[in-house]
Residue frames relative to the residue before (quaternion, step in Angstrom):
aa qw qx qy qz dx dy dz
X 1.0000 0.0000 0.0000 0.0000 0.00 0.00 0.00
X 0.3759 -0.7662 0.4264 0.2997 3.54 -0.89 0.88
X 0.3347 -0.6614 0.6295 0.2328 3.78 -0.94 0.61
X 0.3787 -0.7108 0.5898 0.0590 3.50 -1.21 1.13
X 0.5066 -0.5319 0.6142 0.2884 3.94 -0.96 0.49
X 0.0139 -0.7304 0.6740 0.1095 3.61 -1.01 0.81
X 0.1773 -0.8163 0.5497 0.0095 3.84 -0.34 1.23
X 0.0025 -0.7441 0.6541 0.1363 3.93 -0.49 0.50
X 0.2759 -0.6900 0.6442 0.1809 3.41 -1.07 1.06
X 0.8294 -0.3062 0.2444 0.3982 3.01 -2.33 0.89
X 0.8866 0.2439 -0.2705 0.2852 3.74 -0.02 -0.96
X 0.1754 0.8082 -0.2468 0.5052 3.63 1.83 0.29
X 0.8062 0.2600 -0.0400 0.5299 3.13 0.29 -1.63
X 0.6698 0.4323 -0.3886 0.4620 3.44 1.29 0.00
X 0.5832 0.5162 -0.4676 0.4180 3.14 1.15 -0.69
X 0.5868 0.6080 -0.4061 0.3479 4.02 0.93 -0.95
X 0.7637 0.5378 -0.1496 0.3243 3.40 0.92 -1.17
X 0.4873 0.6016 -0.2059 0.5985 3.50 2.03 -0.60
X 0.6042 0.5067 -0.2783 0.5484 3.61 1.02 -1.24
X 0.7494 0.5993 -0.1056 0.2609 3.67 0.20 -1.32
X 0.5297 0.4856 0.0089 0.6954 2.88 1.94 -1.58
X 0.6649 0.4966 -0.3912 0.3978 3.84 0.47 -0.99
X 0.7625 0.3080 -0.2012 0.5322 3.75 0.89 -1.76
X 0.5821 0.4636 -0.5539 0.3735 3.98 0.63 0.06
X 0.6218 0.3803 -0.5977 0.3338 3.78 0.39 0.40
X 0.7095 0.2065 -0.3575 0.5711 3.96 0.31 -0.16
X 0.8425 -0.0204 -0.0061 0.5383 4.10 -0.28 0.38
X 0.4503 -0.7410 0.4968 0.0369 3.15 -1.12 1.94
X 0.7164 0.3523 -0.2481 0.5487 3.00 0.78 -2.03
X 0.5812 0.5666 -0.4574 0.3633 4.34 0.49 -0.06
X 0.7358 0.3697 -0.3161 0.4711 3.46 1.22 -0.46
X 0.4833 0.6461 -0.3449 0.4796 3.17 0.94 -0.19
X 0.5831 0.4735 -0.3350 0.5688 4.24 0.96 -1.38
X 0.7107 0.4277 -0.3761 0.4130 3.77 0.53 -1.43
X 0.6810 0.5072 -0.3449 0.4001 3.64 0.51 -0.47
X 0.6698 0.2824 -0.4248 0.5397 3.81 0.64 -0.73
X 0.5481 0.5107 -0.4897 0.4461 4.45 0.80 -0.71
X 0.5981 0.5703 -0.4284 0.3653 4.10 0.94 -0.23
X 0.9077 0.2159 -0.0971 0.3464 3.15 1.08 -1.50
X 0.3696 0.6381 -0.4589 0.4956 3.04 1.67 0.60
X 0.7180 0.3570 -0.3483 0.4855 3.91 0.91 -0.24
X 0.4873 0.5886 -0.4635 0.4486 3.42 1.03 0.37
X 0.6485 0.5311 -0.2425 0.4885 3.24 0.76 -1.91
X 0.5716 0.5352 -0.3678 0.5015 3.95 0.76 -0.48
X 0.4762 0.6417 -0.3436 0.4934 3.75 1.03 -0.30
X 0.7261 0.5368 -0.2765 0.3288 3.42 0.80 -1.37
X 0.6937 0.2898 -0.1564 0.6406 3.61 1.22 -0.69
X 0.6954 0.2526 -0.2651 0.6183 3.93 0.69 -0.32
X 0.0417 -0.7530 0.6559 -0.0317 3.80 -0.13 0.49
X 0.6156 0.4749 -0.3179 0.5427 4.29 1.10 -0.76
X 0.4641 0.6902 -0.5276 0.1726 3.83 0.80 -1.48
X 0.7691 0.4824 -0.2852 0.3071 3.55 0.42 -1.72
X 0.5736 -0.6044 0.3986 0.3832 3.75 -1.18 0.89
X 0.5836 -0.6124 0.4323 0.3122 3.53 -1.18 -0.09
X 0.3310 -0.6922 0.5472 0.3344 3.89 -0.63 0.19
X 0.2390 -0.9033 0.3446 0.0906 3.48 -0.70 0.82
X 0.1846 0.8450 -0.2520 0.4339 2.47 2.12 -0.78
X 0.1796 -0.7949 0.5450 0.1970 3.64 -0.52 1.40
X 0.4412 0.6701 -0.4346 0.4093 3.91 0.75 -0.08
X 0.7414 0.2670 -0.1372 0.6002 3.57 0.77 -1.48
X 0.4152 0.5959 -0.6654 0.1724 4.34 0.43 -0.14
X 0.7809 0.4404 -0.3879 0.2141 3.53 0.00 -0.71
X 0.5751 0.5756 -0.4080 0.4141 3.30 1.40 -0.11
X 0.1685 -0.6659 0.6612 0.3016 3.84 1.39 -0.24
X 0.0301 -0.6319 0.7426 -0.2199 3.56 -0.50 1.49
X 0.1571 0.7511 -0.6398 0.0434 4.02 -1.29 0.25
X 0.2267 -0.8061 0.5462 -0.0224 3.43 -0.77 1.09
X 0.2812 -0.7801 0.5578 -0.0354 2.77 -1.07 1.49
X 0.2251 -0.7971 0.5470 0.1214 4.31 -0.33 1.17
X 0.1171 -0.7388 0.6592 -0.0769 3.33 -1.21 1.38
X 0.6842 -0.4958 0.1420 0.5157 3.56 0.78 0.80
X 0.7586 -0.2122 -0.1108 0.6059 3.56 -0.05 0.27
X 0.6163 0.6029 -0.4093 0.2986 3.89 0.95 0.20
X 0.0078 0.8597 -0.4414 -0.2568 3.59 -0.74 0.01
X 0.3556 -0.7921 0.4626 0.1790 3.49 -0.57 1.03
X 0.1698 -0.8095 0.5592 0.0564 3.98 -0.37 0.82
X 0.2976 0.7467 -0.5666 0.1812 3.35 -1.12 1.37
X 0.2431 -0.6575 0.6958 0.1563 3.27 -1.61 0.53
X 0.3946 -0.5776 0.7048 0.1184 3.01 -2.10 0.78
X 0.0243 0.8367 -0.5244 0.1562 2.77 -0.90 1.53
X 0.7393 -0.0591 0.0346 0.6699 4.13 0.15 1.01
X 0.7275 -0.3286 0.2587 0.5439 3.82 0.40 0.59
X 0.7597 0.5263 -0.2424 0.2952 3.60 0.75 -0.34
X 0.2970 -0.7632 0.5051 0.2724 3.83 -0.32 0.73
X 0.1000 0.5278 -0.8404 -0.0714 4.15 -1.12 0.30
X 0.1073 -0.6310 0.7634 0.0866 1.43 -2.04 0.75
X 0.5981 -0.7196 0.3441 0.0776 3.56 -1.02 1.37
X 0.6331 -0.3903 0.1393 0.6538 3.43 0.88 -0.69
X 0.3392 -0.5209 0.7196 0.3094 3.51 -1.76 -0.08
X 0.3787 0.7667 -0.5165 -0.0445 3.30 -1.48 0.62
X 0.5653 -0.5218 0.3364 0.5432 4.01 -0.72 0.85
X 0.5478 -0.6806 0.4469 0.1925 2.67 -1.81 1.26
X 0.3896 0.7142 -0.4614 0.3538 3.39 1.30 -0.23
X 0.7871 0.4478 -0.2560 0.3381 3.95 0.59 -1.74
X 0.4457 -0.7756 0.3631 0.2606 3.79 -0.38 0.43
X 0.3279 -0.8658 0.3776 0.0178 3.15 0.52 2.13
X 0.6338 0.4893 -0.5190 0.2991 3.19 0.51 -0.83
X 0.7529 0.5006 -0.3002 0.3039 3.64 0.98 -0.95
X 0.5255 0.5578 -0.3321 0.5499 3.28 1.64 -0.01
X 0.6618 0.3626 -0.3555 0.5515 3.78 0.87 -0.13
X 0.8297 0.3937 -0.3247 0.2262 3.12 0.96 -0.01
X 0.4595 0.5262 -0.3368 0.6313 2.54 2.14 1.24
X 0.2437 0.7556 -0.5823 0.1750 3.32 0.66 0.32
């Protein structure tokens, strides 16, 4: 079975760090669970690269965007040439599509 590249881009890694930083001020060992429950559903990417749902959202179809849930987070990416980005993580609560469609 092929294994896929998992790539966070520049704004990803911010969104990971903000999350991380947010729950270490009221509960360390709670940010820390949300962080390995983040990258263990990425790292699933590497061998399931399809798993994540699609974005439907006609504004964002042509980018074939798909989102992948890590308990209340969601982690946006496309597969591109063998390679997974991934675009940003954010709670499912905030209304992503319009953030992604400002990127």
């Amino acid at each position: 079975m092929a294994s896929y590249n998992v790539e966070l881009l520049p704004a990803a890694y911010e969104d990971l760090e903000d999350i991380f930083d947010y729950i270490l001020l009221d509960n360390p060992a709670a940010a820390e669970n949300m962080f390995d429950k983040i990258m263990t559903s990425l790292r699933r990417l590497e061998e399931f690269p399809h798993s994540g749902v699609r974005i439907i959202d006609d504004a964002l179809k042509h980018y074939d965007f798909r989102m992948l849930i890590a308990g209340p987070y969601v982690a946006f990416y496309r597969l591109i040439d063998g390679t997974i980005y991934v675009y940003r993580i954010l709670h499912g609560a905030r209304n992503y599509i319009d953030i992604l469609k400002n990127k």
